[in-house]
ZAMARGU-4260 file (C-alpha; in steps of 0.2 Angstrom, whole numbers, plus 5000, padded with zeros to 4 digits):
<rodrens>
0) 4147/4482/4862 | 4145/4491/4878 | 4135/4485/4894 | 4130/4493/4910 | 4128/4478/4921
5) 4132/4460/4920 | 4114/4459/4919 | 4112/4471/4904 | 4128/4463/4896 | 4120/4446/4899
10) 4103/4453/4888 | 4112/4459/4876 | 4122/4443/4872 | 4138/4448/4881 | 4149/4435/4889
15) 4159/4446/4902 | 4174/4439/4909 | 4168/4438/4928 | 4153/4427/4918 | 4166/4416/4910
20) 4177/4414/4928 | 4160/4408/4935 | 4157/4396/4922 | 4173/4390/4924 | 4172/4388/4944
25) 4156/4379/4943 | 4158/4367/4928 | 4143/4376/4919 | 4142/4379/4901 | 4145/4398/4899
30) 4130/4401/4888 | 4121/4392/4901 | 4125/4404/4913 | 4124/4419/4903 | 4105/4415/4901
35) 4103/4413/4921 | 4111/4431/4924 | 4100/4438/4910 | 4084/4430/4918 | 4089/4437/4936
40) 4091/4419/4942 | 4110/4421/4945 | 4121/4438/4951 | 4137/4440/4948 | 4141/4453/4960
45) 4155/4463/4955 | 4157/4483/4955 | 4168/4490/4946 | 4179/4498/4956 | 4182/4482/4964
50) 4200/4478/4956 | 4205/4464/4967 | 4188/4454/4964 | 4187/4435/4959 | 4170/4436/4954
55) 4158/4422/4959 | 4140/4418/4954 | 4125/4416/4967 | 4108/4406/4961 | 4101/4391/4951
60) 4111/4379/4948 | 4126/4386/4956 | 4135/4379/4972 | 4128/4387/4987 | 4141/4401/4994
65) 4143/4410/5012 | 4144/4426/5019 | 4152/4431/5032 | 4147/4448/5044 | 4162/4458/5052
70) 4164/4476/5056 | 4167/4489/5069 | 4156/4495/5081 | 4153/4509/5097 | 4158/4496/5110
75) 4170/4486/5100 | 4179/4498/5086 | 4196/4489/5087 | 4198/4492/5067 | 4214/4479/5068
80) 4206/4467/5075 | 4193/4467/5062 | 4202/4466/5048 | 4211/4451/5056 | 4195/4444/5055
85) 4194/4447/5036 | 4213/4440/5034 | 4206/4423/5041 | 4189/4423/5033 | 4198/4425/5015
90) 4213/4410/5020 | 4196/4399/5026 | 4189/4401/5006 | 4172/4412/5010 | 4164/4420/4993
95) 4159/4436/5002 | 4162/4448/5016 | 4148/4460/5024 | 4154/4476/5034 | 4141/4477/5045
100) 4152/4495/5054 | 4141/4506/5062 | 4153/4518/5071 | 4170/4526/5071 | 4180/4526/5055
105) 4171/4515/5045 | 4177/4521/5026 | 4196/4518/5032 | 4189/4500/5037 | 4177/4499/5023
110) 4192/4504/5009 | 4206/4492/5015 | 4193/4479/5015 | 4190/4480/4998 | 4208/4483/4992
115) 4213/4466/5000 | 4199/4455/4997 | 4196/4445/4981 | 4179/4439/4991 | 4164/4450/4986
120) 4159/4464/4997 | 4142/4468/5005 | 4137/4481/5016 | 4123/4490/5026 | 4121/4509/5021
125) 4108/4513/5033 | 4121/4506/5046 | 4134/4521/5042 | 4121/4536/5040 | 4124/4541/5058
130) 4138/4542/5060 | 4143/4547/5042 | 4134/4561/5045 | 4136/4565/5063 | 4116/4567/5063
135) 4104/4560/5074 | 4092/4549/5064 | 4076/4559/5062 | 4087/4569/5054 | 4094/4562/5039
140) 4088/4568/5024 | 4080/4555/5008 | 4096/4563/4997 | 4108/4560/5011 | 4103/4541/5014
145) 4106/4538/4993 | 4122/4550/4994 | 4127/4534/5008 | 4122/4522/4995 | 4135/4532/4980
150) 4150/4532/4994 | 4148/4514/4996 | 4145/4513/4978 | 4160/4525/4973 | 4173/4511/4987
155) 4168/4498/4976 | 4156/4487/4987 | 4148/4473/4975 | 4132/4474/4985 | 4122/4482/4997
160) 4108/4478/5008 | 4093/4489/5006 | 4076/4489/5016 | 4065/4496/5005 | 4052/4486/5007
165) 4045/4491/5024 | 4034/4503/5015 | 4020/4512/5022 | 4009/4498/5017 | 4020/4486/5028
170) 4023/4494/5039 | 4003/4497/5043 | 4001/4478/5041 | 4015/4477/5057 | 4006/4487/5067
175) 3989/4480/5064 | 3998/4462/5068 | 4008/4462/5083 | 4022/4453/5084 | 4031/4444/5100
180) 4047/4451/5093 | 4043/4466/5083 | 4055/4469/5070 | 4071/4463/5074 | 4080/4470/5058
185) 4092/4482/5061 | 4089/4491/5046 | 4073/4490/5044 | 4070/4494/5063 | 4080/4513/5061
190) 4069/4514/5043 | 4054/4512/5051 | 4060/4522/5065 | 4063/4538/5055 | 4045/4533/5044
195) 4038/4537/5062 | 4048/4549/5069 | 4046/4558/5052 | 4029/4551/5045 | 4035/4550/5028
200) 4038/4535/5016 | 4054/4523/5019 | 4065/4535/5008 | 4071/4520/5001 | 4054/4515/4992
205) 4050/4532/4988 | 4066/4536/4978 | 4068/4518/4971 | 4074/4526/4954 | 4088/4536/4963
210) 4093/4520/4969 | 4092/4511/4954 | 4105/4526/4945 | 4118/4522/4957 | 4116/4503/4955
215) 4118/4504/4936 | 4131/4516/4939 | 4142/4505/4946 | 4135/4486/4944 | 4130/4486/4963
220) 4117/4473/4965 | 4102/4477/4977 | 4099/4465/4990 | 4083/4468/4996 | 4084/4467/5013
225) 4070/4458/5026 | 4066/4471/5037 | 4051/4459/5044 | 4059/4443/5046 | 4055/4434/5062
230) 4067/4434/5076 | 4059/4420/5084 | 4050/4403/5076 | 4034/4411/5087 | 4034/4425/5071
235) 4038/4416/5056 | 4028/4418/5039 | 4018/4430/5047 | 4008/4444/5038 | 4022/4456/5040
240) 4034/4445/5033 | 4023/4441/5018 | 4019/4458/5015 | 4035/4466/5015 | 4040/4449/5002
245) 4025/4452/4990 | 4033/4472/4991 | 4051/4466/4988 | 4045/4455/4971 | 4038/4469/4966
250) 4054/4480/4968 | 4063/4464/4961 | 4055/4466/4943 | 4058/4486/4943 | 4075/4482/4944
255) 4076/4471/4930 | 4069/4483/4919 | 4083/4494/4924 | 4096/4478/4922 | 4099/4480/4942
260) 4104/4464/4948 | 4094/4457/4963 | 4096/4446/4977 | 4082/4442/4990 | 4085/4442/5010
265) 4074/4430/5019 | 4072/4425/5037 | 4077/4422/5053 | 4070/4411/5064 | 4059/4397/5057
270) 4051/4381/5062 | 4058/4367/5054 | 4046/4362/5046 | 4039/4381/5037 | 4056/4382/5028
275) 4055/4372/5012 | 4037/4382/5009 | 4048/4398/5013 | 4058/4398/5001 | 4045/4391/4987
280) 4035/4407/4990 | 4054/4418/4988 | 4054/4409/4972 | 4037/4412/4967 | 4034/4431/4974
285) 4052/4435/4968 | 4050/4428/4953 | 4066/4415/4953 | 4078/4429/4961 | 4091/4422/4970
290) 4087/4420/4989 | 4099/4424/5003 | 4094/4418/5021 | 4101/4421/5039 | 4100/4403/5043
295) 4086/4402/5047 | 4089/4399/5065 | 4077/4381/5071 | 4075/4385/5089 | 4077/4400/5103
300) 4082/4390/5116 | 4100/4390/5111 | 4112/4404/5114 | 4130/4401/5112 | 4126/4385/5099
305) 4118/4397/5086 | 4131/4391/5073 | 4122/4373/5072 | 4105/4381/5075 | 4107/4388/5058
310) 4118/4378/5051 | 4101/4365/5054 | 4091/4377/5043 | 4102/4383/5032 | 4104/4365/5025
315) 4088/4363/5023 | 4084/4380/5016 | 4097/4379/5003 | 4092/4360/4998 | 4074/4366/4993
320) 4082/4381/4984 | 4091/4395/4994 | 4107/4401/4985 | 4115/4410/4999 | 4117/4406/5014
325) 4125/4422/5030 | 4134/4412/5041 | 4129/4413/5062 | 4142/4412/5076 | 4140/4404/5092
330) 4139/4423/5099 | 4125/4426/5088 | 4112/4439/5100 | 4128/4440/5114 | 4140/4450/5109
335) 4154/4454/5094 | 4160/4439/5087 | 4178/4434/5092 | 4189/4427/5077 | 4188/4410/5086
340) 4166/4412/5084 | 4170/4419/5067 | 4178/4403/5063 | 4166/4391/5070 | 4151/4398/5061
345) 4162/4399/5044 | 4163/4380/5046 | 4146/4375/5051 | 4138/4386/5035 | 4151/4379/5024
350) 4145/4361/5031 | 4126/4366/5029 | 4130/4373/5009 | 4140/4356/5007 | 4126/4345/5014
355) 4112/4356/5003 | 4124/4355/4986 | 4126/4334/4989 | 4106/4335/4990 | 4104/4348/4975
360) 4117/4337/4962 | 4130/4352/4962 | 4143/4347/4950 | 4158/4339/4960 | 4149/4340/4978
365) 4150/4321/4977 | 4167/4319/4972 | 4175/4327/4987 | 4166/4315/4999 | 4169/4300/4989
370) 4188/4304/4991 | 4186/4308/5009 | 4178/4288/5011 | 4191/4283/4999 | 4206/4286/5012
375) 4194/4283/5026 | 4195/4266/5018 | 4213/4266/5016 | 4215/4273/5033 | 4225/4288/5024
380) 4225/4299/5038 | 4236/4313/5029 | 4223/4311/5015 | 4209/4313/5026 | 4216/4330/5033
385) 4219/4337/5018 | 4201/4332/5012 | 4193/4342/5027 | 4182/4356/5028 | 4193/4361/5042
390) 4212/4351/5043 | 4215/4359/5059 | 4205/4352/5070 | 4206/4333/5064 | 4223/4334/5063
395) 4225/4342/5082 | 4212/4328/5087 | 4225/4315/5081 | 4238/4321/5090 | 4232/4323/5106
400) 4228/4304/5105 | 4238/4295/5098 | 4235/4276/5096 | 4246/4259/5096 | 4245/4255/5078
405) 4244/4270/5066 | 4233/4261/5057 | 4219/4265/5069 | 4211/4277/5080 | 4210/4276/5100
410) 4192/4273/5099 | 4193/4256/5091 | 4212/4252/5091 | 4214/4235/5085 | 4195/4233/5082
415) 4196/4244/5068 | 4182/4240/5054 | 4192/4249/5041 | 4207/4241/5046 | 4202/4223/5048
420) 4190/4223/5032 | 4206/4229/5024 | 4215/4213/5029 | 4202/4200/5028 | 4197/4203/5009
425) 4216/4203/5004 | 4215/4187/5014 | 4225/4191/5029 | 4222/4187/5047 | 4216/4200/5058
430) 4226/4197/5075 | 4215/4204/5086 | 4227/4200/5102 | 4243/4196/5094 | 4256/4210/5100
435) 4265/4207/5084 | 4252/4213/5071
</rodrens>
């Protein structure tokens, strides 16, 4: 039987072998999963001119993945560099990769990427229209923003962030509630820019169809992008925000009936305490799609420790429901991430996905920090290494300070809690000033 879409293969009763590698990576029962992808509550991205892709689901009941942005840009366009980036990401186990390239060769950058990463591939169109086209952007066409979309489509991305729902509805809710921040989208800021400059419809809304074509084309899931999440907690769940995510469900169910997979972007910066009611009204509005969040970043106040700011929210978002979480670096609003930043805010979201799948019951969450208290216990050191998120770093900590007895750390040295339990319930003597034990 043939499908179009690991959603329409899904309906029609289809297992799909990137449905049955999924399965199999998240101990679920196949037909289990099946049923999610056909109800839109699980994607399995994957185009089909992606050859080198180890497919990987995102939603309900799913382990909560990461996403990591890289990519050229006018200032920093070392194309090198950035795929060096991509080489470390993919050796640090991250589930996806955005090219967020906005200038210079970005097809060359865009191609190799795909070619060499088994992770899935995300991009924004809108980002390359510029330059793709050498055109200044009041003067890009609807045709040639969708003709952006099919190249991307045609290279084999496995998703795409689209803005479409800043709408002319949205958009008149923005301007009638003003914003300490405005829109702080990049995407949905040139959207609205050329809805302005042009007074027309977001070309994206208006020839939804055309975009759905190219998606079924291809099996490239939509995800629709926040155009009006807040970039500061002072604008969170404001009108625009909830406008534009009322717009976004709507688009969500057009897409199903089209078999379109869909994820949902969401915000931004948050107060800690709106997030869990955040992401129930994603759920509700969007109608169980799975949710994909930048963060969300807890507090303003903190450039240059962004990874732990959304590392904070992240957690939280993605134990009350969030499926997908986009990693930030500690250069988050400063500058290009360095591969050093690149790897800090890879392990902080992969901590805040590991913490939220503990909470959510994840199948084998537990295990892996029961065996990392298990040769705490034995003071397995090697053990312990191997067990971390990130054995580089414990294992350089270790050998810059090195302690008397190997079977103890330098903070406690002989007053070791693991140590000395160990000793005194096999019945052994503890020594505490003895040099010979």
């Amino acid at each position: 039987m043939n499908y179009t879409t690991q959603m329409d293969a899904a309906r029609k009763g289809i297992i799909t072998w990137q449905m049955e590698i999924v399965a199999k990576k998240e101990q679920m029962d196949v037909e289990t999963l099946r049923k999610l992808v056909a109800e839109g509550k699980v994607v399995i991205p994957a185009n089909k001119n992606h050859k080198s892709l180890d497919p990987e689901g995102i939603g309900q009941g799913l382990r909560t993945k990461i996403n990591v942005n890289l990519g050229i840009s006018k200032d920093c366009c070392n194309v090198d560099a950035e795929l060096e980036k991509a080489k470390t990401a993919l050796e640090m186990n991250v589930e996806s990769i955005m090219d967020l390239s906005s200038y210079g060769k970005t097809e060359e950058f865009r191609r190799k990427l795909i070619d060499m990463s088994p992770a899935m591939i995300g991009t924004v169109p809108v980002y390359d229209a510029v330059g793709f086209y050498d055109k200044e952007l009041q003067d890009i066409t609807p045709e040639e923003f969708l003709n952006v979309v099919r190249k991307h489509a045609e290279d084999g991305v496995d998703f795409v962030t689209i803005h479409a729902g800043i709408n002319r509805e949205t958009a008149a809710v923005f301007k009638r509630n003003k914003r300490l921040n405005h829109i702080v989208s990049r995407g949905g800021s040139l959207l609205f820019a050329w809805m302005e400059l042009n007074d027309r419809e977001n070309p994206f809304f208006e020839y939804f169809d055309e975009l759905l074509d190219i998606c079924q084309q291809y099996d490239l899931t939509l995800s629709l992008g926040d155009a009006c999440r807040p970039g500061s907690i002072h604008d969170a769940t404001d009108a625009s925000q909830i406008k534009e995510l009322m717009v976004l469900g709507e688009l969500t169910r057009r897409a199903w009936e089209r078999n379109v997979q869909v994820i949902i972007e969401g915000p931004g910066h948050m107060d800690l305490k709106e997030i869990e009611a955040n992401v129930l009204l994603q759920k509700k509005l969007c109608h169980g799609a799975p949710f994909y969040v930048l963060g969300p970043v807890v507090t303003d106040v903190a450039p240059g420790y962004d990874h732990i700011t959304s590392a904070i929210g992240g957690a939280i978002a993605a134990t009350h429901g969030a499926d997908f979480l986009c990693y930030v670096t500690p250069a988050e609003h400063l500058r290009l991430p360095t591969l050093d930043d690149m790897k800090e805010g890879i392990i902080a979201a992969r901590i805040a996905a590991h913490a939220a799948d503990i909470a959510k019951n994840i199948p084998g969450a537990r295990k892996w920090d029961y065996e990392m208290s298990k040769a705490r216990q034995e003071l397995n050191w090697e053990k312990m290494f191997e067990l971390a998120i990130d054995p580089e770093k414990p294992r350089k900590y270790r050998e810059e300070s090195r302690p008397e007895h190997e079977d103890s750390c330098t903070m406690c040295g002989k007053m070791c809690s693991m140590r000395n339990m160990n000793k005194i319930m096999e019945g052994k003597n503890i020594n505490l000033l003895r040099e010979n034990d």
